[in-house]
ZADO-1210 file (C-alpha; in nm, 4 decimals, padded with zeros to 6 digits):
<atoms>
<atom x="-09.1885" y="10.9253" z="06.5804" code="UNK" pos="1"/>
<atom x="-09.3329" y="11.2521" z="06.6139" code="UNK" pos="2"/>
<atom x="-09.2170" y="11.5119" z="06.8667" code="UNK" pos="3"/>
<atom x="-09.3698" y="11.8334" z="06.9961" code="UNK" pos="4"/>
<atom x="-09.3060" y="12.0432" z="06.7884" code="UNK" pos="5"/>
<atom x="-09.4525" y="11.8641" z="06.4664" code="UNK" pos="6"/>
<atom x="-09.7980" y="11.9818" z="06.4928" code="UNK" pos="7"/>
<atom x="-09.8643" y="11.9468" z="06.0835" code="UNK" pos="8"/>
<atom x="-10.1074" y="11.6644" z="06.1273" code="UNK" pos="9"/>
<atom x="-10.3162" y="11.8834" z="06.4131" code="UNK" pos="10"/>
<atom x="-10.3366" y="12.1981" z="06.2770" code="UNK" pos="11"/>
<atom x="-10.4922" y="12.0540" z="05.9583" code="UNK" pos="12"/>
<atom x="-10.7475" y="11.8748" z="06.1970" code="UNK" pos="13"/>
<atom x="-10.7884" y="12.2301" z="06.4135" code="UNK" pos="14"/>
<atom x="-10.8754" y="12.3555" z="06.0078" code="UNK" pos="15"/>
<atom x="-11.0830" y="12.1197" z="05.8974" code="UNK" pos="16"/>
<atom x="-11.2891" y="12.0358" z="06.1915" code="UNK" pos="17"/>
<atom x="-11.6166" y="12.2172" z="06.2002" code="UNK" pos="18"/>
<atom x="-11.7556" y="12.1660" z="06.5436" code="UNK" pos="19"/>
<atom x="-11.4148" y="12.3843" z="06.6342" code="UNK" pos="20"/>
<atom x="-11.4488" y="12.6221" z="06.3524" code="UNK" pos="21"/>
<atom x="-11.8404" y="12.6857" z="06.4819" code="UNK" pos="22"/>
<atom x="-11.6970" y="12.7010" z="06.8118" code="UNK" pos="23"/>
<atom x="-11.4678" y="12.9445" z="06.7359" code="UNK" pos="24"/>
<atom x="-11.6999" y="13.1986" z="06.5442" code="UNK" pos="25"/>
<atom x="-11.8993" y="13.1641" z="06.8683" code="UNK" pos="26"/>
<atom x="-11.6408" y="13.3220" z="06.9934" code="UNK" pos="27"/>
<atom x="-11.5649" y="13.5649" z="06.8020" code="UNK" pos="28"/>
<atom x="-11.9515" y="13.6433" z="06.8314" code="UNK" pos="29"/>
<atom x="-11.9198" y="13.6572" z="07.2019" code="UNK" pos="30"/>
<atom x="-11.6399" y="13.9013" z="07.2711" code="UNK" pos="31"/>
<atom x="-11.7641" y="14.1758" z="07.0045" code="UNK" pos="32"/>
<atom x="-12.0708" y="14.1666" z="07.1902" code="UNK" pos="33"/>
<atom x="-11.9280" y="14.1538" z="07.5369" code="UNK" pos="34"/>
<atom x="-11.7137" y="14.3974" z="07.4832" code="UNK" pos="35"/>
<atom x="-11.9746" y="14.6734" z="07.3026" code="UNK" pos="36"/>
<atom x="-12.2455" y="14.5922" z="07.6066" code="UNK" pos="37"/>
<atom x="-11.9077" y="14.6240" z="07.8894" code="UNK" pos="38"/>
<atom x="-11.7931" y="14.9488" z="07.6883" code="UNK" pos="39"/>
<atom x="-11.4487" y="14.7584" z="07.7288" code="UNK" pos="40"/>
<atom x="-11.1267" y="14.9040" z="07.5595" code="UNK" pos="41"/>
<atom x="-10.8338" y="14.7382" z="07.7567" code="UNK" pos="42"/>
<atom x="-10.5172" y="14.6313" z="07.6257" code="UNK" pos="43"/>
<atom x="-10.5843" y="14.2904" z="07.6389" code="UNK" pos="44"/>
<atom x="-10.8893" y="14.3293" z="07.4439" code="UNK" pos="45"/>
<atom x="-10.8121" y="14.6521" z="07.2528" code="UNK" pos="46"/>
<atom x="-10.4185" y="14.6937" z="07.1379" code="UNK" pos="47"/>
<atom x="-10.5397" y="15.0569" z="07.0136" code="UNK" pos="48"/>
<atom x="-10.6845" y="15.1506" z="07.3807" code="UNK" pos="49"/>
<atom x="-10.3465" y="15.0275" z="07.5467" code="UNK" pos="50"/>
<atom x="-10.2161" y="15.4429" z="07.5542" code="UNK" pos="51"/>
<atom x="-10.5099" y="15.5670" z="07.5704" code="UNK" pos="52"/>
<atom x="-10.5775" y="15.7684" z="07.9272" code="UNK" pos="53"/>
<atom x="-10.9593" y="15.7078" z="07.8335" code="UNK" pos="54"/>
<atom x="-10.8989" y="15.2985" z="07.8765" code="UNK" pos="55"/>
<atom x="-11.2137" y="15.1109" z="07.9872" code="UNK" pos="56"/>
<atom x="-11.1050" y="14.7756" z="08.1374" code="UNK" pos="57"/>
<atom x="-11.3841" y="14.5522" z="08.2092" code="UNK" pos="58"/>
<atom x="-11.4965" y="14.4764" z="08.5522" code="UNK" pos="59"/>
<atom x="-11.4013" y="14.1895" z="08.7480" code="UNK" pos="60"/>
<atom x="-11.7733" y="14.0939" z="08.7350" code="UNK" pos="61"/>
<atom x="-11.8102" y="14.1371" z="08.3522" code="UNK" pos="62"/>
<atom x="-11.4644" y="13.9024" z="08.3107" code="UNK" pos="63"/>
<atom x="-11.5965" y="13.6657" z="08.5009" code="UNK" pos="64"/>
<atom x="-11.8920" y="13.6366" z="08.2943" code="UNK" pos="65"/>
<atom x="-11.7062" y="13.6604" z="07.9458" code="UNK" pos="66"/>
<atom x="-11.4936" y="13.3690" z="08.0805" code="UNK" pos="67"/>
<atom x="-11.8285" y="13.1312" z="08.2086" code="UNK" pos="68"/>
<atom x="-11.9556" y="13.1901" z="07.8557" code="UNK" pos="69"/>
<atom x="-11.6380" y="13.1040" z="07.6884" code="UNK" pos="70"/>
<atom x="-11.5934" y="12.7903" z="07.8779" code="UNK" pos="71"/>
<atom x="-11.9266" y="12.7169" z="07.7897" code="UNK" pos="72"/>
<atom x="-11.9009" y="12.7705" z="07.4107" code="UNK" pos="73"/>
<atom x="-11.5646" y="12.5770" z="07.4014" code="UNK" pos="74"/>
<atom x="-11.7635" y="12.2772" z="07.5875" code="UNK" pos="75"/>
<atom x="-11.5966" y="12.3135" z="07.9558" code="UNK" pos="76"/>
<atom x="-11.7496" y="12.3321" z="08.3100" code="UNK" pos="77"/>
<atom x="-11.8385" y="12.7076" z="08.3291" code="UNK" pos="78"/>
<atom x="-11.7367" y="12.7121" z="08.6920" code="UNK" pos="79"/>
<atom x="-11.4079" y="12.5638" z="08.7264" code="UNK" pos="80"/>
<atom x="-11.2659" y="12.5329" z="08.3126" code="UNK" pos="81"/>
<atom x="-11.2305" y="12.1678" z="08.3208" code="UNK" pos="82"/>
<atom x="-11.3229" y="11.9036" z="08.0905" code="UNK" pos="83"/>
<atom x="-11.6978" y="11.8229" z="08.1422" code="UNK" pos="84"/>
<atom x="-11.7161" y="11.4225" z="08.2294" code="UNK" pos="85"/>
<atom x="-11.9042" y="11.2136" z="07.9069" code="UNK" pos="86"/>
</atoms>
């Protein structure tokens, strides 16, 4: 019996698997360009920009659309995150 914490057999799978692997460059893909087009240098985003007194968090607005475009790439409901019905 496997428990939680064996996780072997998954993150083979999460390796291997190459819709997540494109899914996951598309990622990638989308914050370098969100965050050059937001001019965003935040902590979360940026561990250099954390002490800086220059920081440039993004907008509520321009998370918000990061996060629609990530759910989308990662094959969620943009709106609310959840699992899309099949």
């Amino acid at each position: 019996m496997r428990d939680d914490h064996d996780v072997k057999g998954d993150s083979a799978a999460m390796k291997t698997d190459p819709e997540r692997q494109r899914r996951l460059r598309e990622l990638t893909e989308l914050h370098r360009r969100w965050q050059a087009e937001h001019r965003v240098d935040d902590a979360d985003f940026t561990p250099d920009g954390a002490d800086s007194e220059n920081r440039r968090p993004p907008s509520p607005e321009a998370e918000r659309e990061y996060m629609r475009r990530a759910r989308e790439i990662m094959g969620l409901d943009p709106d609310t995150g959840h699992y899309r019905e099949a």
